[in-house]
N, CA, C and O atoms as CSV, one atom per row, in Angstrom:
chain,resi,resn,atom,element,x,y,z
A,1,UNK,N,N,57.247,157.201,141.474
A,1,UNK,CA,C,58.309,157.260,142.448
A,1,UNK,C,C,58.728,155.849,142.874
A,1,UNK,O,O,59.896,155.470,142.959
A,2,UNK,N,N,57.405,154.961,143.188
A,2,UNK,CA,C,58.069,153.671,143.366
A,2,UNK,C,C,58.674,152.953,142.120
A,2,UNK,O,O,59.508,152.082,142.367
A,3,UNK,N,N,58.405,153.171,140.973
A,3,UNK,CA,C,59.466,152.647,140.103
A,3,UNK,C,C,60.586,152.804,140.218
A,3,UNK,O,O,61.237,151.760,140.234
A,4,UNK,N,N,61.414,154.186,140.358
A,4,UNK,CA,C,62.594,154.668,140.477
A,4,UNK,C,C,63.412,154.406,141.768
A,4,UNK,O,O,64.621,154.221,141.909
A,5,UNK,N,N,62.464,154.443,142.612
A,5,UNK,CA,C,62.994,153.533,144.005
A,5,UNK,C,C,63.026,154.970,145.070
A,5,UNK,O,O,63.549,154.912,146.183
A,6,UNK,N,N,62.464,156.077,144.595
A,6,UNK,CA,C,62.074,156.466,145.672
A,6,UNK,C,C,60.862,156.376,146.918
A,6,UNK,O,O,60.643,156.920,148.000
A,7,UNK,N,N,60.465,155.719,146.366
A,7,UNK,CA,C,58.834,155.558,147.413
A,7,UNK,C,C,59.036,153.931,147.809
A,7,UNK,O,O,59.454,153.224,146.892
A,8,UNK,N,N,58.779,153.307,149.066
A,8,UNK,CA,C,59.006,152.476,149.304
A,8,UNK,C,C,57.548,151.800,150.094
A,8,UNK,O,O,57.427,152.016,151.299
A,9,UNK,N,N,56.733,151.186,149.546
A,9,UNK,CA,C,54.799,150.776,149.670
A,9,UNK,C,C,55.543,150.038,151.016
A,9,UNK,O,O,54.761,150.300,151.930
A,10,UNK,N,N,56.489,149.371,151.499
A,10,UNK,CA,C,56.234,148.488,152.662
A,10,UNK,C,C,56.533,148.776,153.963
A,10,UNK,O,O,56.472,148.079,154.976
A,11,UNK,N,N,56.947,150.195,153.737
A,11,UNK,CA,C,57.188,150.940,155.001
A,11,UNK,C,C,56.768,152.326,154.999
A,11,UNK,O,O,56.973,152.971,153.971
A,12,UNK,N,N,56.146,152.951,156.106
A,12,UNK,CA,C,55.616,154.173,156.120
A,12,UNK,C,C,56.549,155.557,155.663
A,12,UNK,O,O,57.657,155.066,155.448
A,13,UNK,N,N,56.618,156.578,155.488
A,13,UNK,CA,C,57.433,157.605,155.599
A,13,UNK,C,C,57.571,157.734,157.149
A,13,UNK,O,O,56.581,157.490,157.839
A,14,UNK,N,N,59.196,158.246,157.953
A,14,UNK,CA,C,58.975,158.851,159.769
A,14,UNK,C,C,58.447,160.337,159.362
A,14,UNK,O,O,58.672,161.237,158.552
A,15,UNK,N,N,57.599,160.002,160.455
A,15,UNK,CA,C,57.173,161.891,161.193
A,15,UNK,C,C,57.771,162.893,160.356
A,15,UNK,O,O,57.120,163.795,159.828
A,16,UNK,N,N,58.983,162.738,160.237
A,16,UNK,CA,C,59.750,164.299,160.392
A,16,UNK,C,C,60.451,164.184,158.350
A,16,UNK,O,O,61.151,164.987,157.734
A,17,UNK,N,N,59.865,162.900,157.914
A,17,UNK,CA,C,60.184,163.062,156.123
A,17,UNK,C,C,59.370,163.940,155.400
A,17,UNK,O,O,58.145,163.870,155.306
A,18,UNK,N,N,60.094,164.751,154.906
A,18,UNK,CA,C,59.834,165.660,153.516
A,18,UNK,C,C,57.993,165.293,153.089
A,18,UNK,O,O,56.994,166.011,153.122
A,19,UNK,N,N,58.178,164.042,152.761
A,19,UNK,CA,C,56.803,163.448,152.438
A,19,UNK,C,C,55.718,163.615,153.073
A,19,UNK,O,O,54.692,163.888,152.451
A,20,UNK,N,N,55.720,163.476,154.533
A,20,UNK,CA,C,54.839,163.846,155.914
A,20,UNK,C,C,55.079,164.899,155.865
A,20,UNK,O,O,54.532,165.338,154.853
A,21,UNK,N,N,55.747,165.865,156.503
A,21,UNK,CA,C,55.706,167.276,156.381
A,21,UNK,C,C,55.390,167.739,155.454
A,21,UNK,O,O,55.295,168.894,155.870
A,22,UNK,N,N,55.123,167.792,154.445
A,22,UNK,CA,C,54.793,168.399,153.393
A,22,UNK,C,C,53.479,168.440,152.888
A,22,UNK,O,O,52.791,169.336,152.400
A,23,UNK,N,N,53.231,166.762,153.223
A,23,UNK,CA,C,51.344,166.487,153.167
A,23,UNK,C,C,50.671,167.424,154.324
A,23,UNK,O,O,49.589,167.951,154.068
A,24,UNK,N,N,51.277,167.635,155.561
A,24,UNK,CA,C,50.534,167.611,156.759
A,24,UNK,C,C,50.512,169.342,155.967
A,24,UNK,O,O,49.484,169.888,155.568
A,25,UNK,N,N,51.521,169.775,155.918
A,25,UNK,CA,C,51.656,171.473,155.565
A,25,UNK,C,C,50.305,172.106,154.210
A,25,UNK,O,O,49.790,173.204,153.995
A,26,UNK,N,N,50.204,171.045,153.719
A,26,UNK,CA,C,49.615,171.358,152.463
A,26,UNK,C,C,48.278,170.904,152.828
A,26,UNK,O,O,47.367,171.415,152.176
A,27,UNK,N,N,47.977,170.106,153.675
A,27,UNK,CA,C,46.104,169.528,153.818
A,27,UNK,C,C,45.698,170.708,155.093
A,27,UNK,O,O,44.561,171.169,155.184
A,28,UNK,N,N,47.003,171.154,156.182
A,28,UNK,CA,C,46.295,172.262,156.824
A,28,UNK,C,C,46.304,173.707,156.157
A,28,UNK,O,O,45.807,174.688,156.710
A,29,UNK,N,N,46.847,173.733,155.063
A,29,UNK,CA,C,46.655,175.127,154.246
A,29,UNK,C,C,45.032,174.932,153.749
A,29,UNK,O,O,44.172,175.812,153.705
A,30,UNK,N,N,44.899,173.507,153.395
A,30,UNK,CA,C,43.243,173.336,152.924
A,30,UNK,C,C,42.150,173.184,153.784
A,30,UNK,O,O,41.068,173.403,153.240
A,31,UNK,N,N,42.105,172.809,155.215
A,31,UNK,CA,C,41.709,173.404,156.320
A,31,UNK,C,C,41.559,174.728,156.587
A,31,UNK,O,O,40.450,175.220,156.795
A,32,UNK,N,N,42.613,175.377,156.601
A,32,UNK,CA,C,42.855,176.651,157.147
A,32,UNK,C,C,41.769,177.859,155.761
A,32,UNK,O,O,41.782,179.090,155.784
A,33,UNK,N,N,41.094,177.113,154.892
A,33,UNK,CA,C,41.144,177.779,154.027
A,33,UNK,C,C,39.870,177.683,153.256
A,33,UNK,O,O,39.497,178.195,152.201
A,34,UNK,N,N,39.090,176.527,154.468
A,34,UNK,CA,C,37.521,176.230,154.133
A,34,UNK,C,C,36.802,176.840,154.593
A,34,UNK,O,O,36.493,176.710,155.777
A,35,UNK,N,N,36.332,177.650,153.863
A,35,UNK,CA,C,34.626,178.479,154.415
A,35,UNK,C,C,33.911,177.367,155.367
A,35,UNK,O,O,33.321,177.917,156.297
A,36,UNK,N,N,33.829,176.248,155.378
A,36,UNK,CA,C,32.590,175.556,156.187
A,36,UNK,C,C,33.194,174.418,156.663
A,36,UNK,O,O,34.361,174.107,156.423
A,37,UNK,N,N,32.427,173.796,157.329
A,37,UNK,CA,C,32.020,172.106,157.561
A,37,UNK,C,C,30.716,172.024,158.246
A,37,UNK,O,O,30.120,172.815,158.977
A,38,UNK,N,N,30.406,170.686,157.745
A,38,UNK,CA,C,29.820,169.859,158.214
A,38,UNK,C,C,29.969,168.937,159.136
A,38,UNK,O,O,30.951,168.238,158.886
A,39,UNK,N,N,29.495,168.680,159.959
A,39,UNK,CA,C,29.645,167.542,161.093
A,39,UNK,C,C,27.977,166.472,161.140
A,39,UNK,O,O,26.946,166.959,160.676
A,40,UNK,N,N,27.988,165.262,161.661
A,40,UNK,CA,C,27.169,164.911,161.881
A,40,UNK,C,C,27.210,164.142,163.101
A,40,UNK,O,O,27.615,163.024,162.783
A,41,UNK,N,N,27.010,164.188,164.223
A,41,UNK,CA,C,27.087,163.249,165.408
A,41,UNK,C,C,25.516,162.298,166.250
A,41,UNK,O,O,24.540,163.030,166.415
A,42,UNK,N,N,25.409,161.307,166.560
A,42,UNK,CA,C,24.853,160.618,166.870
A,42,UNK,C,C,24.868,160.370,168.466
A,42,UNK,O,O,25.973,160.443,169.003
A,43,UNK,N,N,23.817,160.103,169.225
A,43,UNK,CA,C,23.753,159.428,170.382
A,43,UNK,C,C,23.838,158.272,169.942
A,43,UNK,O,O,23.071,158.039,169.007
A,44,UNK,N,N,24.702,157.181,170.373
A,44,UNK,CA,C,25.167,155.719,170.240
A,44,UNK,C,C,26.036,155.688,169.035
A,44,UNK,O,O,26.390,156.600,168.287
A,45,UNK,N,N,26.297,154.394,169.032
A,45,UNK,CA,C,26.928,154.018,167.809
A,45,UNK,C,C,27.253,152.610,167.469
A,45,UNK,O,O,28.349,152.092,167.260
A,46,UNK,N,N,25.771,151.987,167.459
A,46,UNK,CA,C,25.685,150.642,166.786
A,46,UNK,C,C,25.446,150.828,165.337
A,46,UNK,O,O,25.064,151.827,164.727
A,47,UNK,N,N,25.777,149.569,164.898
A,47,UNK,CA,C,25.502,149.514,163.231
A,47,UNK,C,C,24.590,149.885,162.638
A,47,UNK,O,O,24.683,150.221,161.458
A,48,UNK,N,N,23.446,149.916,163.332
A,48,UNK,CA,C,22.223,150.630,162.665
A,48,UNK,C,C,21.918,152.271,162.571
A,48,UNK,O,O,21.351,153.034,161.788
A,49,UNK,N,N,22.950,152.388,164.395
A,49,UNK,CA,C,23.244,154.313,163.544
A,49,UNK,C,C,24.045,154.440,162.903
A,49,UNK,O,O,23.948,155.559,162.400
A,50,UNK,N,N,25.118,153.795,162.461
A,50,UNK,CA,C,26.005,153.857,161.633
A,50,UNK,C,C,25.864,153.917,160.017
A,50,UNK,O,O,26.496,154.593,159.205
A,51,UNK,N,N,24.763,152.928,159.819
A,51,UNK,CA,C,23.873,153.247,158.452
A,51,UNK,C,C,23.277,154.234,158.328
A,51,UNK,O,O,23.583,154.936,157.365
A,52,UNK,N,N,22.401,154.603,159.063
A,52,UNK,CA,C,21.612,155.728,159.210
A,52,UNK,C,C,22.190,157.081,158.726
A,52,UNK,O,O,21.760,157.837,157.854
A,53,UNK,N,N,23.539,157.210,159.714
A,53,UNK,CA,C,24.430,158.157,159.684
A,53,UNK,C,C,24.652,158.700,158.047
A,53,UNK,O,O,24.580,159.748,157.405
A,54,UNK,N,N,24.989,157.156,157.822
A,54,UNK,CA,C,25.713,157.029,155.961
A,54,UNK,C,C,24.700,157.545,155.396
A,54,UNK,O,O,25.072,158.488,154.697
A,55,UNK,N,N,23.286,157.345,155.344
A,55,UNK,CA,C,22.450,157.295,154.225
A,55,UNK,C,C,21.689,158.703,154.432
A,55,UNK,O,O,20.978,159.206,153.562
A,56,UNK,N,N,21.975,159.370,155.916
A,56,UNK,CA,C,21.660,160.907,155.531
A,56,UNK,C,C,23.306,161.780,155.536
A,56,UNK,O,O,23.453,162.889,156.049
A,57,UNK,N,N,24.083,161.235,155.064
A,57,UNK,CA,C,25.258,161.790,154.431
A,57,UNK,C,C,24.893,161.575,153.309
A,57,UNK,O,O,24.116,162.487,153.025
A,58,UNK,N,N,24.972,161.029,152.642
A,58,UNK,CA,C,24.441,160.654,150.804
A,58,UNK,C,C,23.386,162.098,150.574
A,58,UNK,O,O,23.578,163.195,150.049
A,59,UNK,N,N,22.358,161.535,151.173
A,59,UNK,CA,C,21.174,162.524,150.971
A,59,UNK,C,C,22.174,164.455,151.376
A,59,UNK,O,O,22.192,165.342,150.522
A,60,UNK,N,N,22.715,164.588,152.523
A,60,UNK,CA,C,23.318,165.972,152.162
A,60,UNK,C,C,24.217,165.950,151.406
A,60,UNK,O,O,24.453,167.140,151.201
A,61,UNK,N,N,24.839,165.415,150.887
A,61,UNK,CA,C,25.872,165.378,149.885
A,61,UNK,C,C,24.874,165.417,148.533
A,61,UNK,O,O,25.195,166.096,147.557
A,62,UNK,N,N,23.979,164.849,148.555
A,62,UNK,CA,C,23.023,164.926,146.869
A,62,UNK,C,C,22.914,166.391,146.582
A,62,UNK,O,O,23.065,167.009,145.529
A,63,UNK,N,N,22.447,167.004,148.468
A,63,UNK,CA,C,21.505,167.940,148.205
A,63,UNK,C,C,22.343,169.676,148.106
A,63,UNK,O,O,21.896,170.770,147.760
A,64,UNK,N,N,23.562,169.280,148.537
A,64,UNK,CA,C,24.856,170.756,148.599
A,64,UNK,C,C,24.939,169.784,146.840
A,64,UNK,O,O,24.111,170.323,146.106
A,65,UNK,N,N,25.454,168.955,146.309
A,65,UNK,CA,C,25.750,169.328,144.845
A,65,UNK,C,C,24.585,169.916,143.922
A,65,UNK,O,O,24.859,170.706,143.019
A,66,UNK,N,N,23.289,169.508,144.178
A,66,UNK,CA,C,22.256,170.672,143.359
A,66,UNK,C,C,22.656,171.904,143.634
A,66,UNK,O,O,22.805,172.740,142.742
A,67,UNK,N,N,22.938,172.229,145.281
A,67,UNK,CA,C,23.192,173.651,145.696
A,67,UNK,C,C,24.350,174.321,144.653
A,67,UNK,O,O,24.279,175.464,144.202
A,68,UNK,N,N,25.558,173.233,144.341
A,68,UNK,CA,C,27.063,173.612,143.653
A,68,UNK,C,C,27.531,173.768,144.871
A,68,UNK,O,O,28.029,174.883,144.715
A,69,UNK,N,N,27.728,173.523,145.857
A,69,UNK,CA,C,28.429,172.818,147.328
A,69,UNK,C,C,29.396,172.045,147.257
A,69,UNK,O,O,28.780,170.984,147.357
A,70,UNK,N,N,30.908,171.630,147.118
A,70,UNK,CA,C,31.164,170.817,147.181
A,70,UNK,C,C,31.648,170.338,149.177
A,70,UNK,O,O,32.086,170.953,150.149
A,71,UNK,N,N,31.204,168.888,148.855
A,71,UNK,CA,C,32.111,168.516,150.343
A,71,UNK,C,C,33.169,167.385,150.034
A,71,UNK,O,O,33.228,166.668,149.034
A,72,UNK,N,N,33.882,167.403,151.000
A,72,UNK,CA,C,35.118,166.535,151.369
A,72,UNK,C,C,34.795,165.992,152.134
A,72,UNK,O,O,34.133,166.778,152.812
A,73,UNK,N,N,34.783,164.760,152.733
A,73,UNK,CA,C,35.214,163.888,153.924
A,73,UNK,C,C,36.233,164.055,154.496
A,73,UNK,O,O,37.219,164.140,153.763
A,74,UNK,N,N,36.462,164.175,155.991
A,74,UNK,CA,C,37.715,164.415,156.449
A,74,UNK,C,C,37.939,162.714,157.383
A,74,UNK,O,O,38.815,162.559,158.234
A,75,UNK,N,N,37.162,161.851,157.059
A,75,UNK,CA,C,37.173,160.366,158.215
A,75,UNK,C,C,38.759,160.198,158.560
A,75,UNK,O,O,39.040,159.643,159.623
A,76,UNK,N,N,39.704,160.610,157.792
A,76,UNK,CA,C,40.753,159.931,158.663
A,76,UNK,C,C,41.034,160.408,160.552
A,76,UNK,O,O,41.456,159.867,161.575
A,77,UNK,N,N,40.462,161.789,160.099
A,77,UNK,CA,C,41.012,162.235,161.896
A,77,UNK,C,C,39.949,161.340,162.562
A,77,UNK,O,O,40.247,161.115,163.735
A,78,UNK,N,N,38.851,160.788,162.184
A,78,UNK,CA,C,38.145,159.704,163.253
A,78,UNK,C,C,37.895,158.504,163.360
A,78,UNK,O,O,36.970,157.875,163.874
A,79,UNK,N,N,39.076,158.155,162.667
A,79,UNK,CA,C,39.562,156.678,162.830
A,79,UNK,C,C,40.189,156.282,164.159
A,79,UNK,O,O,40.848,157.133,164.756
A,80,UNK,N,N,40.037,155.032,164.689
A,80,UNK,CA,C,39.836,154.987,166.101
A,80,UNK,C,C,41.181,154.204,166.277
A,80,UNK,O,O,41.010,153.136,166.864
A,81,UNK,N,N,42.699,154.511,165.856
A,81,UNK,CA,C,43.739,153.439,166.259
A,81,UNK,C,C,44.704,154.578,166.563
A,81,UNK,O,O,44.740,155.763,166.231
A,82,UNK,N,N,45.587,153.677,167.424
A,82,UNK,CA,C,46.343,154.908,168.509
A,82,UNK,C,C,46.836,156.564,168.198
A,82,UNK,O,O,46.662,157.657,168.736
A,83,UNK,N,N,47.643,155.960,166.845
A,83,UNK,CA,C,48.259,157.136,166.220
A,83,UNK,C,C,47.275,158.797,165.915
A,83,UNK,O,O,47.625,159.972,165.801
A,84,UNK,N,N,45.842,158.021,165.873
A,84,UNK,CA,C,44.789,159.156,165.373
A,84,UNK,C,C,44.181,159.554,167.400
A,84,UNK,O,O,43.385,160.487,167.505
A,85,UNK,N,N,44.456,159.086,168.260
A,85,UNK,CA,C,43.778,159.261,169.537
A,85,UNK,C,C,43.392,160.798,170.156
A,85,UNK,O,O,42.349,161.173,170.692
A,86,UNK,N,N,44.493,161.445,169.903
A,86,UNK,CA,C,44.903,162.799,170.138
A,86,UNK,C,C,44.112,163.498,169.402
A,86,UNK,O,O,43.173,163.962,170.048
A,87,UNK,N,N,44.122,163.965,167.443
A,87,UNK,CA,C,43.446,164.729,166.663
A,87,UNK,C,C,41.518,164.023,166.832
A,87,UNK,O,O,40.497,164.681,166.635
A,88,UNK,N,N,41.589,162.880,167.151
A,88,UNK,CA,C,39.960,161.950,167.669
A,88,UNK,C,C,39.490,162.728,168.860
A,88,UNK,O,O,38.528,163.491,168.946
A,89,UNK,N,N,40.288,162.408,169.676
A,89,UNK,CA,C,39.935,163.684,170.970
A,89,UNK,C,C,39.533,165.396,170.679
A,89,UNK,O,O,38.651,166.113,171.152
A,90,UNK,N,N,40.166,165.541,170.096
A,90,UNK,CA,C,40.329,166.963,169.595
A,90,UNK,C,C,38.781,167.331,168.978
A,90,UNK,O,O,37.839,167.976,169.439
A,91,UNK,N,N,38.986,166.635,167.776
A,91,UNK,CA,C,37.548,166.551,167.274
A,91,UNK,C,C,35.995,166.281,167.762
A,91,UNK,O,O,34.900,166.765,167.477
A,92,UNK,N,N,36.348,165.536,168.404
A,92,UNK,CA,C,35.326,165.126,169.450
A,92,UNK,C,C,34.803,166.566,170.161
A,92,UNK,O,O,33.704,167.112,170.073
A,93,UNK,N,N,36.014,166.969,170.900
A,93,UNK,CA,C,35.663,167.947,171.872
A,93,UNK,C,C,35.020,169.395,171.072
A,93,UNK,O,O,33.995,170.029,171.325
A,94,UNK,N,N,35.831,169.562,170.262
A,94,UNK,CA,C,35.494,170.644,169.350
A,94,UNK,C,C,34.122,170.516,169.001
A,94,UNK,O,O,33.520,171.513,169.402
A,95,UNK,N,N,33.079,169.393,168.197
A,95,UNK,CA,C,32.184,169.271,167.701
A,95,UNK,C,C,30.977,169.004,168.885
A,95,UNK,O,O,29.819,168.764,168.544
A,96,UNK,N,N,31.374,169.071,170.242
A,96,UNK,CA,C,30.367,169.008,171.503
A,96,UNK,C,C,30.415,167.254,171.578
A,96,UNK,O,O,29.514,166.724,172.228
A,97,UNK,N,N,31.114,166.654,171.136
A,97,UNK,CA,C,30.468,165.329,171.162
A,97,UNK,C,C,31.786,164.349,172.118
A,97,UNK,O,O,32.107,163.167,171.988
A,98,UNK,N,N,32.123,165.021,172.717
A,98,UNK,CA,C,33.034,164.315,174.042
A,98,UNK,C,C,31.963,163.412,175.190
A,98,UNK,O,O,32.594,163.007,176.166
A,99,UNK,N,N,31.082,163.202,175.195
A,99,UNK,CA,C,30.618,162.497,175.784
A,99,UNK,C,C,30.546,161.313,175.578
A,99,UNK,O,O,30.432,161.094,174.372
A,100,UNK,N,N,30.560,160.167,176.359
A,100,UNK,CA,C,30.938,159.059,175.864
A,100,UNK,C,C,29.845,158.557,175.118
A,100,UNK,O,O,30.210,157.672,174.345
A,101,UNK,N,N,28.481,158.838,175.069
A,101,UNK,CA,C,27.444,158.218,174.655
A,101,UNK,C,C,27.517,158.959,172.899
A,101,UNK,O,O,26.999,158.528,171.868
A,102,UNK,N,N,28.310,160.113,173.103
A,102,UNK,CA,C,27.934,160.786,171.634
A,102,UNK,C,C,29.289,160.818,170.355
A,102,UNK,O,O,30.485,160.975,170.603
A,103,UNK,N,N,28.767,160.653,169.214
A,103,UNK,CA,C,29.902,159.777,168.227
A,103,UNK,C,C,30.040,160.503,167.116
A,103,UNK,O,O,28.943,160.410,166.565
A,104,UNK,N,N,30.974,161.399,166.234
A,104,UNK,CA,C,30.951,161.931,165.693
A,104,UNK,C,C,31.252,161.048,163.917
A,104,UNK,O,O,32.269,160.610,163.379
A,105,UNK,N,N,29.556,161.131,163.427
A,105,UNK,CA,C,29.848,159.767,162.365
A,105,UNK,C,C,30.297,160.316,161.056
A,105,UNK,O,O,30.963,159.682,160.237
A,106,UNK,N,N,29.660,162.202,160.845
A,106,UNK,CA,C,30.946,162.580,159.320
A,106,UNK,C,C,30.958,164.029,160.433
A,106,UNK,O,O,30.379,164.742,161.254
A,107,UNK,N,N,32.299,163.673,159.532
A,107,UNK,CA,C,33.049,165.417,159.049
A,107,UNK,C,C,33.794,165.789,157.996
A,107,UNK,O,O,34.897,165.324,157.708
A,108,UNK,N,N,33.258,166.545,157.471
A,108,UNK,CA,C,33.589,167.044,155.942
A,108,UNK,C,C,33.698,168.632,155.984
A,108,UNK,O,O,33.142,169.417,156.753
A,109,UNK,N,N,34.498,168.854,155.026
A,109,UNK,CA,C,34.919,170.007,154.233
A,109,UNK,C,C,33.584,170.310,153.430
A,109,UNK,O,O,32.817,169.436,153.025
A,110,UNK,N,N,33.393,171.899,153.231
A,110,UNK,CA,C,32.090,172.489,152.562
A,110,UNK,C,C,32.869,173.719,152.268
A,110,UNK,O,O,33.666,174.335,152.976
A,111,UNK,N,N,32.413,173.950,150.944
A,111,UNK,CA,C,33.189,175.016,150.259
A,111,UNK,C,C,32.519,174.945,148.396
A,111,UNK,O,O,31.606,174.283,147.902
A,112,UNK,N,N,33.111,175.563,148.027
A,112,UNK,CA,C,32.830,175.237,146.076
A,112,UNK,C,C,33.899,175.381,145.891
A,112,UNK,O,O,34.820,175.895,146.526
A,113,UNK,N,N,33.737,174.592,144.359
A,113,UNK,CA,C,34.711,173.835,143.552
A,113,UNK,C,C,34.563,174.059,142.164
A,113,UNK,O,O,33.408,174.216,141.768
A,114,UNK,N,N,35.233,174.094,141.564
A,114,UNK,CA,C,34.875,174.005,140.140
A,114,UNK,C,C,34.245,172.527,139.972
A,114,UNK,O,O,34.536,171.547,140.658
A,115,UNK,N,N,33.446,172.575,139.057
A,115,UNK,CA,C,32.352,171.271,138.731
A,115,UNK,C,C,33.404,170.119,138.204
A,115,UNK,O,O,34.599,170.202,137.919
A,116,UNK,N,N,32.473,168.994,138.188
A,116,UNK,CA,C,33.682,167.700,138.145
A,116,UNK,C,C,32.682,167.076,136.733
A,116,UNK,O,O,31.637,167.726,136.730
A,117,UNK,N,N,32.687,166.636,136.238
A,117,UNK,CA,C,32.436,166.134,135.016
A,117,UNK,C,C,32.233,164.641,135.478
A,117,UNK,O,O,33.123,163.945,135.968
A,118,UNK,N,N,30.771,164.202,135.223
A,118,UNK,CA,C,30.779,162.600,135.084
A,118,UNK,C,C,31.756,161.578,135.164
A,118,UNK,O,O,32.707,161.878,134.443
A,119,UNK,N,N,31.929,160.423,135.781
A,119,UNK,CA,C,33.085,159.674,135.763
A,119,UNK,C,C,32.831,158.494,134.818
A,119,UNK,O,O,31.853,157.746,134.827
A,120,UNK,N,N,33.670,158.472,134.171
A,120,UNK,CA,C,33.522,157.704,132.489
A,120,UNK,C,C,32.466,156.382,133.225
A,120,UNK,O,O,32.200,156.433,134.426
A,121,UNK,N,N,32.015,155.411,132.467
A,121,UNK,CA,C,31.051,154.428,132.987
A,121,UNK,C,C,31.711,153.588,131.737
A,121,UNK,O,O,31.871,154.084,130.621
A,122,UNK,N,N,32.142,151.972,132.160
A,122,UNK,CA,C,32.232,150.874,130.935
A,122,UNK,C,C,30.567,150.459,131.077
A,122,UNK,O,O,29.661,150.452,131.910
A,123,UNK,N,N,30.790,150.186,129.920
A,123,UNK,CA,C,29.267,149.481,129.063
A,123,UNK,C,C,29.142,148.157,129.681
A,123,UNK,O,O,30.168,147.747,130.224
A,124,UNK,N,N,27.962,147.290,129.721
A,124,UNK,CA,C,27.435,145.940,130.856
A,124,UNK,C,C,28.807,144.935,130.269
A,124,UNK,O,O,29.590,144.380,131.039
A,125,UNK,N,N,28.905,144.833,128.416
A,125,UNK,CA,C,29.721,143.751,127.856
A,125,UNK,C,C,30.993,143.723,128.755
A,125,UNK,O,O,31.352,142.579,129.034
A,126,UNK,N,N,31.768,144.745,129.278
A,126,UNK,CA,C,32.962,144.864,130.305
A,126,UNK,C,C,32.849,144.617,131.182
A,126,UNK,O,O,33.944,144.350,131.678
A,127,UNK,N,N,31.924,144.486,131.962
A,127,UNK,CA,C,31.709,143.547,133.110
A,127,UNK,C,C,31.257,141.682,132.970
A,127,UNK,O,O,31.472,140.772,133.770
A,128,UNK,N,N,30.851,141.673,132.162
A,128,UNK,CA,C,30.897,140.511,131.688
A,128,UNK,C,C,31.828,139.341,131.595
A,128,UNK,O,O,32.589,139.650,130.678
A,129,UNK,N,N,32.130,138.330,131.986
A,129,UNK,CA,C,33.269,137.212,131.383
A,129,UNK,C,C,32.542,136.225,130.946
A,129,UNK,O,O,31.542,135.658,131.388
A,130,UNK,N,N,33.467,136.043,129.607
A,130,UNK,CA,C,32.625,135.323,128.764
A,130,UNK,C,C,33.352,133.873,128.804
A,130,UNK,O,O,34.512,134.146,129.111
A,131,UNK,N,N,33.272,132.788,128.682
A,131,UNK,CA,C,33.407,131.096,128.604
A,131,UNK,C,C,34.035,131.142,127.477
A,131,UNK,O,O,34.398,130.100,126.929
């Protein structure tokens, strides 16, 4: 699209374009349409729960794909800049974690999927630069 000159990378789509409406219509049909989630929330939220957080997300994410589980990440609604304040609130409240001390570090989509096939891997020589 940006070749042809419909998509334009240096400015956003407004609110009310085809493009936005259409994403927003189509990601809450995939909401509206998940058997599950996951949440994970924390008391605090310094960098060290913040790792923590990550590295028992990995570990349930290992442990729903043995299951055939797939999850999604949903992080954009808890990104912390103005435009997200409202659906951040929302979430918050919904998941019990409106308190100021408590931080909601994933939320993901849980559901199955058809299986995904290995993601190709280049060989060490492709990483390599040679002199």
């Amino acid at each position: 699209m940006s070749k042809i000159g419909l998509f334009d990378r240096s400015k956003a789509p407004a609110p009310d374009d085809y493009a936005t409406t259409s994403q927003i219509k189509e990601f809450n049909a995939k909401l509206d349409s998940t058997p599950g989630f996951l949440w994970m929330v924390t008391d605090g939220n310094d960098r060290e729960t913040q790792v923590n957080a990550g590295r028992a997300y990995a570990r349930v994410q290992l442990a729903a794909t043995a299951a055939d589980i797939a999850l999604q990440p949903l992080q954009q609604a808890l990104q912390e800049y103005p435009e997200q304040a409202k659906p951040y609130a929302d979430i918050r409240r919904l998941l019990h974690a409106s308190q100021p001390t408590r931080f909601v570090q994933m939320w993901a989509r849980a559901g199955f999927a058809p299986p995904v096939g290995p993601a190709p891997r280049r060989g060490v020589d492709a990483q390599l630069l040679r002199a």
